[in-house]
Phi, psi and omega in degrees: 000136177292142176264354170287191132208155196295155150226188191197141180237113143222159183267180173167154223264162128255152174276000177228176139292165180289340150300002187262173172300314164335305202252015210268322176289263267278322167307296184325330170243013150312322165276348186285312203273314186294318260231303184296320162327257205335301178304004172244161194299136192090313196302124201244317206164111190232176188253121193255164162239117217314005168281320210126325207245183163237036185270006158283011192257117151267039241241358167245048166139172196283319138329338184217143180238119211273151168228117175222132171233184170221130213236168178291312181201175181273015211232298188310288214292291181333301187283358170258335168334279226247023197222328188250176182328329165337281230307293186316327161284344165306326164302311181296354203285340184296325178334293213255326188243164176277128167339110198268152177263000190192173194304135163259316176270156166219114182264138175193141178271166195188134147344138190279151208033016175280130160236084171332123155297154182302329156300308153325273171338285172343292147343280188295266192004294209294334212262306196312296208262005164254354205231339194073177195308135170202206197263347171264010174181124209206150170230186173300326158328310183222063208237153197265150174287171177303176216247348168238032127327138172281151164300140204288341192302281171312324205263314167335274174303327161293355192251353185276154178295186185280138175309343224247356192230000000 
């Protein structure tokens, strides 16, 4: 078992403030959505704000509002991204958000029990979107193993019987 776990960041413009009618679904199920997190298998550790939620956190503009966990593997996180009730709020983000021009999630491994800061974050993000995808700032699309994985090369050759016999 890997001594990393996944963490994960992603932003979003909003088009209204969170108090307008516009943006009135998507509040409504913040806690409904934070909660199938916390319940789902791999889920480790998301970032609150005294509400619950982190939508009182701005740190990249007045406007845009952040989600950072920390997961077992990407494989946890995939499933709950993209295999549970997520997914339905996921259809909806145009409603409430503006179309980003440029990477908004960022995936990076951190030590089991480290809780990345928002400056971190900020980091792996800004690495993402000037350098594009490595093992220190990755999206799903293209994503890496943990920093103690074995190479598949290797983990191949250790599990095959031996050559010699």
């Amino acid at each position: 078992m890997s001594r990393y776990r996944l963490a994960q960041l992603n932003i979003a413009t909003l088009k209204a403030p969170l108090d307008s009618p516009l943006l009135a679904d998507f509040v409504a199920n913040l806690d409904r959505i934070n909660q199938l997190a916390e319940q789902s298998p791999g889920f480790e550790w998301r970032l609150q704000d005294e509400g619950g939620d982190a939508t009182a956190l701005r740190p990249f503009g007045e406007e845009v509002v952040v989600n950072m966990s920390v997961w077992r593997d990407v494989q946890a996180l995939s499933d709950y991204a993209f295999k549970s009730a997520h997914v339905e709020i996921m259809r909806r983000r145009r409603e409430w958000f503006e179309r980003m021009g440029e990477a908004y999630a960022v995936l990076w491994w951190v030590p089991q029990g480290h809780q990345p800061s928002l400056s971190e974050a900020a980091e792996r993000l800004a690495l993402l979107q000037a350098q594009g995808p490595s093992p220190q700032a990755f999206s799903f699309k293209q994503a890496f193993p943990p920093p103690d994985a074995l190479p598949d090369a290797l983990a191949t050759t250790q599990s095959d019987a031996c050559p010699a016999s």
